[in-house]
C-alpha positions in Angstrom: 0.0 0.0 0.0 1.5 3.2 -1.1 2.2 6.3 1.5 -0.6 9.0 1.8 -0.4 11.5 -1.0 2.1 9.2 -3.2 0.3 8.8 -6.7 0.1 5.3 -7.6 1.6 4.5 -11.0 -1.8 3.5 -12.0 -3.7 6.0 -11.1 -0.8 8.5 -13.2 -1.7 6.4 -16.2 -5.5 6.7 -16.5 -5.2 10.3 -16.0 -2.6 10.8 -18.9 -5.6 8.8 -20.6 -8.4 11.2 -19.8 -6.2 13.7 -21.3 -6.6 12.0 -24.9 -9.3 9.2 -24.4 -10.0 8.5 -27.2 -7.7 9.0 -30.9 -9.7 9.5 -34.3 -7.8 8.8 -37.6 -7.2 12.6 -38.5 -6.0 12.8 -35.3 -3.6 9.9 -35.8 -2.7 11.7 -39.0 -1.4 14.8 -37.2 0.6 12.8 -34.5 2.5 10.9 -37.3 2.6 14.3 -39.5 4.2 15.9 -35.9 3.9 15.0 -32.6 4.5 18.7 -31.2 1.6 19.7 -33.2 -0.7 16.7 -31.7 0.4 18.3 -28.6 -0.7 22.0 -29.3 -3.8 20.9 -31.1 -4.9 17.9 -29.1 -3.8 18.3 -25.5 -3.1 22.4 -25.2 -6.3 22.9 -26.6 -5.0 25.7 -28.8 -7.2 26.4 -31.6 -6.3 27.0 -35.1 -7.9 29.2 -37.2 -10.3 28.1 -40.2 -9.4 28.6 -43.1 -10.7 29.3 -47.2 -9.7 25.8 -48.1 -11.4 24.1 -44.6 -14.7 26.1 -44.9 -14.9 25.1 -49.3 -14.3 21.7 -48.0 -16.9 22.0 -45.0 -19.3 23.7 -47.4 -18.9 21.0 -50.4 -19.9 18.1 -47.7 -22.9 20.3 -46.0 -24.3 20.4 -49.6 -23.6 17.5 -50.9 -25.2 15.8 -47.8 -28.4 17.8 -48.3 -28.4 16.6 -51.7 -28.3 13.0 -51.3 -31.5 13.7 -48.5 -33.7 14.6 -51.8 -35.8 12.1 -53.5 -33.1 10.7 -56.2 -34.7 11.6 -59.2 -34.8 15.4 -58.0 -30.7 14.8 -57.7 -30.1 17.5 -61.0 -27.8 20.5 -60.7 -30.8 23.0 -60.8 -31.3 21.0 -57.3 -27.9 21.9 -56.5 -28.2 25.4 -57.1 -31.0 25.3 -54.8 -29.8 23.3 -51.9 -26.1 25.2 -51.8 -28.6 28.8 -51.8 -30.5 27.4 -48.7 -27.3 26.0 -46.9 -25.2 29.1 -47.4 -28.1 31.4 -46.2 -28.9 29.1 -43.1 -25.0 28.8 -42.1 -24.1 32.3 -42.6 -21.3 31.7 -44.8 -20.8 34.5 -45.8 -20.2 36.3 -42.8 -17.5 32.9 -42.0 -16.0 33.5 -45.0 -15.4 37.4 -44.6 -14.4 36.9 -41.1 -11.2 34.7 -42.2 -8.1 36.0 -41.0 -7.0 35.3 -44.9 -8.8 35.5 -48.4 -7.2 34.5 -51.5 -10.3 35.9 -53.2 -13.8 37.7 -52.4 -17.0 35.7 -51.9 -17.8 35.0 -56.0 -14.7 33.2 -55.9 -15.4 31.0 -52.6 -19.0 30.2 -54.7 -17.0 29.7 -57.6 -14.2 27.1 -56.1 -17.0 25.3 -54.4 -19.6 25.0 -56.7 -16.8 23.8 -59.2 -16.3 20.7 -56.7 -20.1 19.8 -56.2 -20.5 20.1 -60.1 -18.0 17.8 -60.6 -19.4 15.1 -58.9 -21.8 14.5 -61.7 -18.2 13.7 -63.4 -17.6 10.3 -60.8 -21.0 9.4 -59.9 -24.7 10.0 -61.3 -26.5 11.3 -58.1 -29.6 10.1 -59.6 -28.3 6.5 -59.5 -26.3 6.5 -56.3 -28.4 5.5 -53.5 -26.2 6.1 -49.8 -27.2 4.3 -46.3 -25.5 6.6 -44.2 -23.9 9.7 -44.4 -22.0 11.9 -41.7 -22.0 8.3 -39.6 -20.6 8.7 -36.2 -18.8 5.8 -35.2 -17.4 4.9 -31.5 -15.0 1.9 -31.3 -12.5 0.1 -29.9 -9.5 -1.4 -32.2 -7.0 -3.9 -30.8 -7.9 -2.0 -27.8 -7.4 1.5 -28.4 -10.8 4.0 -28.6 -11.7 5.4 -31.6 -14.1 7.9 -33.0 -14.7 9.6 -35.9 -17.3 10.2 -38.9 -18.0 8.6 -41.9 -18.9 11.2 -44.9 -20.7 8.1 -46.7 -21.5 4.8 -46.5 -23.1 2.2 -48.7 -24.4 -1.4 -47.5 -23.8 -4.1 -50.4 -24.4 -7.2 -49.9 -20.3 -7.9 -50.8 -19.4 -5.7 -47.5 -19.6 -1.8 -47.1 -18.3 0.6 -49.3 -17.0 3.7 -47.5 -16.1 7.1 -49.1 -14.8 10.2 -48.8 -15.0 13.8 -50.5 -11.7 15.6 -50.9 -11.9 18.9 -52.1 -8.1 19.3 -51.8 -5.4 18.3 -54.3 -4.9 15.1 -55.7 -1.6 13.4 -53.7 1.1 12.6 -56.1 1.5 8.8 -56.2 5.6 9.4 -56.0 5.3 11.0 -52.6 1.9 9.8 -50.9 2.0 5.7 -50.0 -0.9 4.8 -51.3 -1.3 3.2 -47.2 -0.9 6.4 -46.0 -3.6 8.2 -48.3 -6.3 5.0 -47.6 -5.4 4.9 -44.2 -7.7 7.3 -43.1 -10.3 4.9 -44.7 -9.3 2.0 -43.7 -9.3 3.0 -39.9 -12.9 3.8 -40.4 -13.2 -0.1 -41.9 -11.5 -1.3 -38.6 -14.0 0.6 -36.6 -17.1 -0.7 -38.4 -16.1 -4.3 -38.4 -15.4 -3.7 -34.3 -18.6 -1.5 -33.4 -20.8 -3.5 -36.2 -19.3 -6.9 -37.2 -19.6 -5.5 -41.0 -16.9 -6.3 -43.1 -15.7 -3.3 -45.6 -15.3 -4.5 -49.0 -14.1 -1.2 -50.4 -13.0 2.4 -49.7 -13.3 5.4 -52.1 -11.5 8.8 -52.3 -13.7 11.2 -54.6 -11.5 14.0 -55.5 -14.4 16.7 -56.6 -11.6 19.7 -57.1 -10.2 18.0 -60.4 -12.8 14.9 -60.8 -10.8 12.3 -59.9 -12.2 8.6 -58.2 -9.3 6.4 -56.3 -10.2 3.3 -54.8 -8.8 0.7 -53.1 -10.2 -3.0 -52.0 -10.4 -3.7 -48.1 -8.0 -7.1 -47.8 -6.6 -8.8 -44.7 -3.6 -7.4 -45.2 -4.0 -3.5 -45.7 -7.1 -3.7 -42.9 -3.7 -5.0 -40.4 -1.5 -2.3 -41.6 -4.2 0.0 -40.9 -4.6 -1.6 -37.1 -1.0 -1.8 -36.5 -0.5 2.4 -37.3 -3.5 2.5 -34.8 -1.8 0.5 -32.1 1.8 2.2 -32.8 0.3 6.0 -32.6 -1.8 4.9 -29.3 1.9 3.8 -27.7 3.9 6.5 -29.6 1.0 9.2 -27.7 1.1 7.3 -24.4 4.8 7.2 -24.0 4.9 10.6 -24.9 2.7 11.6 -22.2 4.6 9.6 -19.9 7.9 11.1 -21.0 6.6 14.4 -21.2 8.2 15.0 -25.0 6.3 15.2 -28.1 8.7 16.0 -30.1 9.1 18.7 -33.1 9.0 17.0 -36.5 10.6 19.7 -38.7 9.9 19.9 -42.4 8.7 22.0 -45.5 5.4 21.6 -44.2 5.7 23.8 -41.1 5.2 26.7 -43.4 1.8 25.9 -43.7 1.3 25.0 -39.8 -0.5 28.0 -38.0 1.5 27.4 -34.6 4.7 28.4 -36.5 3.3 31.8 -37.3 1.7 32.1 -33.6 5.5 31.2 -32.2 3.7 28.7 -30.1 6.0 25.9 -31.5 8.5 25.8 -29.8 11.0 25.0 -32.9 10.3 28.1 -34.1 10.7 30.5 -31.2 12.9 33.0 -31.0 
């Protein structure tokens, strides 16, 4: 029995887990992409910022969710116009988008870029044709024993397994730089957390690139479905050991002139 006010190892470890009880797989992606910036984001609780390329992207996925709630032969680009009117005037866009601390253009541009990317669906899918179970799916599971949470943008019950999918408003990765593991992965997390909550097996994941129409998919195997747990697993050590330690260290690279906690000096690889 331990002396009064001596902390029992155990009771140190669940409360470095109440500080991150749960991980989700965009979460995982930032520890892996930096643990420093996990840190900030995650555990700090130091907001970044939105910006024009989150609220297109957030925008894009509010419409195109309202779309798919229509009756399917109503699903035309007339509709579109419609349903993006309604949604922008009930979310206040445009007051969010003049209130961002940066603009690379004025509003007819933001309606421009975004409307571009909803159009192009038409270009991967007919929306007439594509019926979707689920959409916006919250999903709360445990994988090889770590918690996970997350949402689903879409998700289609076949009687071959689910098919889950993904709007990307962003760039295309180029295949000589992005593992085609790590661009799935944040898929095939979300296939390791169905067949855990639901016992549904995933039979394929699809990345729907709406900015230059562009469909990548992948088939769920044994083998990329253990990658994917394994990453889990790893990051929930990597995190635990970290908090332990007390070091998340800085990962230092070309793509800390795009992280916000550079310009704030809150990272402390880039204080003065």
């Amino acid at each position: 029995m331990g002396e009064p006010g001596c902390e029992h190892p155990c009771d140190r470890l669940r409360g470095m887990l109440a500080v991150v009880p749960h991980l989700s797989p965009s979460s995982i992606g930032t520890y892996r992409e930096c643990p420093q910036k996990f840190k900030l984001s995650r555990i700090d609780k130091i907001p970044q910022p939105p910006t024009w390329a989150m609220y297109v992207g957030s925008f894009v996925h509010e419409v195109l969710e309202h779309l798919y709630q229509v009756d399917a032969l109503e699903r035309s680009q007339e509709k579109l116009k419609l349903v993006a009117a309604d949604r922008w005037a009930k979310g206040a866009w445009e007051a969010r988008v003049n209130a961002l601390a940066e603009r690379p253009g004025e509003i007819r541009d933001f309606k421009s870029q975004a409307f571009t990317c909803m159009t192009n669906l038409w270009q991967l899918e007919n929306p007439q044709e594509t019926e979707i179970d689920a959409m916006e799916h919250e999903v709360l599971a445990e994988v090889e024993g770590v918690l996970m949470k997350g949402y689903i943008d879409r998700m289609v019950f076949s009687d071959g397994g689910v098919v889950i999918s993904d709007y990307k408003t962003g760039k295309v990765p180029n295949p000589n730089f992005t593992p085609e593991s790590d661009k799935f992965f944040q898929l095939l997390a979300y296939a390791a957390m169905i067949e855990s909550a639901d016992q549904e097996p995933t039979s394929k994941v699809q990345l729907l690139y709406l900015g230059v129409p562009t469909l990548h998919e992948l088939a769920v195997t044994p083998v990329n479905l253990a990658v994917a747990k394994g990453t889990i697993v790893e990051t929930r050590e990597g995190i635990d050991s970290a908090l332990q330690k007390g070091d998340f260290p800085c990962n230092v690279t070309k793509l800390c002139d795009w992280c916000h906690y550079k310009s704030t000096g809150d990272c402390p690889a880039f204080r003065g």
